[in-house]
N, C-alpha and C positions, 0 to 999 in steps of 0.2 A: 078407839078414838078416831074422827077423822079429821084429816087433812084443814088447818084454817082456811075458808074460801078467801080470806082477803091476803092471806102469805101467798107471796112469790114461788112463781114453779120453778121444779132446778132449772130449765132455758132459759127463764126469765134472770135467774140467777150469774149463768153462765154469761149472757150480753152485759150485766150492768158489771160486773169483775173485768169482761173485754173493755168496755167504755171507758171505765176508770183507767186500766192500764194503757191505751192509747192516749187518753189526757195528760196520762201523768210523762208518759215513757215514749209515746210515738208507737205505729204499726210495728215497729222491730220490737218492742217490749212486749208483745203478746208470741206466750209460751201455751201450751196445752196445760202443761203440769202445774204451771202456777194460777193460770184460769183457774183450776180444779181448786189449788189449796186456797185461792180467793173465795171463791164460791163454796166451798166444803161440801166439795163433791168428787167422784171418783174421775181419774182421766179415761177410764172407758166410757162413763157416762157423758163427758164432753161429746168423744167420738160418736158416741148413739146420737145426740142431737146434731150435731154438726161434722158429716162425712168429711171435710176439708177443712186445713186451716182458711184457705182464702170465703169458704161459705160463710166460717167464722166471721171474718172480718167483717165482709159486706154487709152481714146484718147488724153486727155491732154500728158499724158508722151509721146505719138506717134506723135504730134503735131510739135516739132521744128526737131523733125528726116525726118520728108515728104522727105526732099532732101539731107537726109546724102550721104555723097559721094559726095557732088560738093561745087566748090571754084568759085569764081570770076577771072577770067582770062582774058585780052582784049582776041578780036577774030583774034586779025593780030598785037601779042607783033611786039614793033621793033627788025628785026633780027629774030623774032622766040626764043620761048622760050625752053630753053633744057628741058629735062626731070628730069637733076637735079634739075634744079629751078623748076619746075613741081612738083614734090616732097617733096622740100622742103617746097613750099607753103602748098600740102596736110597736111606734120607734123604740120604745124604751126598752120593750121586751126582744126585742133583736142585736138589742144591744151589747157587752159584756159589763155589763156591770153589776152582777153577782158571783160568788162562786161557781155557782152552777153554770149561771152563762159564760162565764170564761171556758172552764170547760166541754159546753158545745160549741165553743168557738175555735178552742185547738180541733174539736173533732170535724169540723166544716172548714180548717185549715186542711186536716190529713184529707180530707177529701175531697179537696179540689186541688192538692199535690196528685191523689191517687189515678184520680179520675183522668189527668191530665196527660198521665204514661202508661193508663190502661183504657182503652176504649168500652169498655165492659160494663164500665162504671157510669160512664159520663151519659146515658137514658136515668138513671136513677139524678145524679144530679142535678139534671135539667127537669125531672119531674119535683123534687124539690123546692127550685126555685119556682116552675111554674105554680106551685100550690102559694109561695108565698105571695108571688103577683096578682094571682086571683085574689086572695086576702086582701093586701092593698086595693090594688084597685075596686072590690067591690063596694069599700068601706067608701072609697071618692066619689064613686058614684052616687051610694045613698047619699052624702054628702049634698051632691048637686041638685040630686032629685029632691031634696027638701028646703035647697034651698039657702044652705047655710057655708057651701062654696058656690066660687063662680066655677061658670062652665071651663070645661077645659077638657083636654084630652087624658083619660082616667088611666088609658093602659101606658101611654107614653111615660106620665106623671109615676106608676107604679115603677117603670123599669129604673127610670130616673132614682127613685127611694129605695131602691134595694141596691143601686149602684153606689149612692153615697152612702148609707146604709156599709155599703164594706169597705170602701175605703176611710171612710171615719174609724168602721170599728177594728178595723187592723191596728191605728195608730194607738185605740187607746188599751187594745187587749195587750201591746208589747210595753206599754208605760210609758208612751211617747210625754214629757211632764209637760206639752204644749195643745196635748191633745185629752184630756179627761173626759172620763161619761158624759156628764152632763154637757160639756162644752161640744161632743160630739154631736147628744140629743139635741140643742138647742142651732146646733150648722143643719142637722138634715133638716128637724122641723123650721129652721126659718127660711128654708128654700123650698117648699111644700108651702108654706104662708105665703111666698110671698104670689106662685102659680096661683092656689087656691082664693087670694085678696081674703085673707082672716086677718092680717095684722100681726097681731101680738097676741090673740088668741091662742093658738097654738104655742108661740115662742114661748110663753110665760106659764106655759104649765111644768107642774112635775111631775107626779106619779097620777095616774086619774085620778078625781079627786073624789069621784063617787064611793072605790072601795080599798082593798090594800094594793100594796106595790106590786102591778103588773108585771107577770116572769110566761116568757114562751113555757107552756108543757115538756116539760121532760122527764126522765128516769126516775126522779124523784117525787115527783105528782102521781 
């Protein structure tokens, strides 16, 4: 019999047991031997894949970012989807407002603790962000290029959205009760509206409305 090509390899294995146990417990709750009994695999086998625990770690944190910068979009919305709704999907899926996204959101807390007292770290960080800026910003541009924002400055405007982008979603990932998803999505998108001159276009959306509920790529996809 062979191996299912769409089953998880033991590495693959080994990362999403690390991932979970950093969400759940922080980088001090990753054990070699409980990796293993997450993953139902041996702790030699950890070690074959990963020579150090700290190798461990770094890929675990690098683990649910692989496809930062992409949403779930059909590939032919009915009508065609604007760029608002494009957009707005982005903010939403950066957001915490899933399970899942909460949990890459402790995991993008540990690592901008991490990064912050290891210099090691902080090139992968920063290559992070920059994949989501290019994401933003290219989405403004087409935007402009067609016509459906005003001109403006795209990279600026991008840096701008991933800044409020985190300080919104810090407030609503710890249960701030003044600060909820939606009331987060609707402050970045109405400050993104108001640069771009949409109006209300963008503030009044919720999920795109071309397909299902927009979720960043991760572990689970």
């Amino acid at each position: 019999m062979t191996p299912d090509a769409g089953a998880p390899t033991a590495r693959e294995r080994i990362l999403t047991a690390a991932v979970r146990r950093i969400a759940s417990e922080g980088i001090d709750g990753v054990r070699i031997a409980r990796l293993a009994m997450d993953a139902g695999v041996s702790s030699a086998l950890v070690h074959y894949h990963f020579e150090t625990r700290d190798q461990l770690l770094a890929e675990a944190l690098e683990y649910p970012y692989k496809h930062a910068g992409e949403i779930r979009l059909p590939e032919e919305p009915p009508g065609g989807a604007s760029h608002a709704e494009r957009l707005n999907a982005m903010i939403e899926s950066c957001l915490p407002g899933s399970e899942v996204q909460r949990d890459d959101w402790v995991l993008w807390l540990e690592l901008w603790l991490r990064a912050a007292r290891e210099p090691g770290l902080r090139p992968f960080a920063e290559d992070l962000y920059g994949r989501l800026h290019h994401w933003f910003a290219t989405e403004i541009e087409a935007g402009i290029a067609d016509g459906e924002f005003e001109r403006c400055d795209a990279d600026d405007l991008a840096d701008r959205a991933l800044a409020l982008i985190d300080g919104f979603g810090v407030r609503a990932l710890i249960g701030d009760p003044t600060m909820p998803v939606e009331r987060a999505r609707r402050s970045v998108a109405g400050a993104l509206a108001r640069d771009l001159n949409v109006g209300e276009r963008l503030t009044a959306l919720g999920s795109v409305e071309a397909g299902d509920e927009p979720k960043r790529l991760s572990r689970t996809n």
